[in-house]
C-alpha positions in Angstrom: 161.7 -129.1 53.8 158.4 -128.8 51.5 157.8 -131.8 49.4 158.8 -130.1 45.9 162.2 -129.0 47.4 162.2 -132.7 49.0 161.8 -134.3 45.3 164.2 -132.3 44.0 166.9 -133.3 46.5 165.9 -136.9 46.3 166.6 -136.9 42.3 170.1 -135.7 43.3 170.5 -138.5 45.8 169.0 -141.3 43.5 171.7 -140.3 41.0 174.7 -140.3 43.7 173.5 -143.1 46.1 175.5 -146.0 44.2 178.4 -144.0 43.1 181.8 -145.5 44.8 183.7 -142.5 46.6 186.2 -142.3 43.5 183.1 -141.7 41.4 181.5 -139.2 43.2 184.2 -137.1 43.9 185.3 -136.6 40.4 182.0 -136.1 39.7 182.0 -133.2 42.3 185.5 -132.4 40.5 183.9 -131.9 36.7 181.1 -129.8 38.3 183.1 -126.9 40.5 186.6 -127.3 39.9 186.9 -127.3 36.2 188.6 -123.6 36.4 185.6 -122.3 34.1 184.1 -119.7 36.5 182.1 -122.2 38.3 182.3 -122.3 42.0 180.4 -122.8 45.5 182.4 -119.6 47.0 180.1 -117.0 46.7 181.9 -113.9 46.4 184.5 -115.6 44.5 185.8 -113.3 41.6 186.0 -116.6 39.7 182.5 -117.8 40.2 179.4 -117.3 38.5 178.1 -113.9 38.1 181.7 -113.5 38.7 181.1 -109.5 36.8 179.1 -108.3 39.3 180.3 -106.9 43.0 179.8 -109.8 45.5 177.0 -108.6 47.6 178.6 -110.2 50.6 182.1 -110.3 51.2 183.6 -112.9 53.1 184.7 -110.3 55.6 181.1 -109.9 55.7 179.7 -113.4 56.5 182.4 -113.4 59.1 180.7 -110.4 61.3 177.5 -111.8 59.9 178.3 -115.4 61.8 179.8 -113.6 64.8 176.5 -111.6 65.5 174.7 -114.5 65.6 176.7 -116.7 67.4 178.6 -118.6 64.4 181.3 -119.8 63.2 182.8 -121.2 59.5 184.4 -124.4 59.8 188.2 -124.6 60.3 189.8 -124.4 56.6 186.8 -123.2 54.7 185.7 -119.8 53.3 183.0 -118.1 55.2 181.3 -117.5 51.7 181.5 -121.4 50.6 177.4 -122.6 50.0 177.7 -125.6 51.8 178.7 -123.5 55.0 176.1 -120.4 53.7 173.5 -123.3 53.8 174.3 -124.6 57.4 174.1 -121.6 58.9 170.9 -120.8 57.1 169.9 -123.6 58.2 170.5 -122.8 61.5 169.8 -119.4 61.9 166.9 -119.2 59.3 165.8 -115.6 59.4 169.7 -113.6 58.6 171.0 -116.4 56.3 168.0 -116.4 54.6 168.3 -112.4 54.3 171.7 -113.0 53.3 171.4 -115.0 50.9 168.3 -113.6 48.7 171.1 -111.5 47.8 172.8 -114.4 45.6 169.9 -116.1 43.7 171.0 -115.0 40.6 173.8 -115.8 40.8 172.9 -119.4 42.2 170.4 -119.4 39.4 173.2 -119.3 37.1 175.4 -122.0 38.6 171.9 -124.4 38.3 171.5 -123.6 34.4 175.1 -124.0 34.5 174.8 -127.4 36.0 171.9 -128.3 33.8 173.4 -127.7 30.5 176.6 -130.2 31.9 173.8 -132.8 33.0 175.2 -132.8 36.3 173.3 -134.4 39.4 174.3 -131.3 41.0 171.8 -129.0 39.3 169.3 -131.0 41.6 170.9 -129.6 44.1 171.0 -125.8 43.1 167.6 -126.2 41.9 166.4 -126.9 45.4 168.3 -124.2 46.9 166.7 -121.6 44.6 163.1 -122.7 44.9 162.7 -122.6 48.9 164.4 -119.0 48.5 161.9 -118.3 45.9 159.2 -119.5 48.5 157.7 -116.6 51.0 159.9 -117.1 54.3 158.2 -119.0 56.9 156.8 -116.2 59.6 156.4 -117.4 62.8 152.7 -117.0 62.8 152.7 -119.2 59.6 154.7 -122.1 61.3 152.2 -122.0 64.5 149.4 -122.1 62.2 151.1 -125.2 59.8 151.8 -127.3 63.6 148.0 -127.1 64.5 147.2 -128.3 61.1 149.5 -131.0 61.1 147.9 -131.7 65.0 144.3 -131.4 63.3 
């Protein structure tokens, strides 16, 4: 991960890092389960930019997951961020794809955040600034390896 996107995540985990469990869950609690349209399912009716069509529906990420050789996790909605962002993760190039298609509404969940103060707008803010960021080609990762070799 790019340093500014690094920074970002390392505020979030600053603010956390000394937080007993109890703490940090209710925390996690006040931020996206407070029943006020905030929420990490992505085409949740209920969640932010909850008036507009999902762009993905979790039927969707389903066949999107399957195609490329993934799976949710047991008990969790195919559309839930912190699964979005695995995948992603792990299959850069369609989760990527995919999920240009919620930055706004991401951006509103981090303004959300950020008017609450919560540590979690760190989080969001990350997010939202490497999808911002031109997707890494691979031509532009061979050419960042032989600089880092230079």
């Amino acid at each position: 991960m790019p340093g500014e996107d690094a920074e970002i995540l390392r505020r979030f985990c600053d603010a956390v890092v000394d937080l007993p469990e109890r703490e940090l869950a209710a925390l996690y609690r006040e931020a996206f389960a407070c029943g006020d349209r905030l929420s990490l399912s992505l085409s949740s009716r209920g969640g932010v930019g909850a008036a507009h069509d999902p762009a993905i529906s979790p039927v969707r990420w389903e066949r999107l997951y399957r195609l490329h050789g993934w799976r949710s996790p047991v008990g969790e909605a195919p559309d839930f961020l912190p699964s979005v962002l695995e995948f992603t993760a792990c299959r850069p190039v369609p989760g990527r794809l995919a999920m240009e298609a919620y930055l706004g509404r991401l951006d509103l969940l981090r303004v959300s955040l950020s008017q609450r103060q919560s540590p979690y707008a760190d989080v969001l803010a990350a997010v939202c600034t490497a999808l911002r960021r031109p997707p890494h080609t691979p031509r532009s990762v061979s050419t960042a390896r032989r600089r880092r070799l230079n």
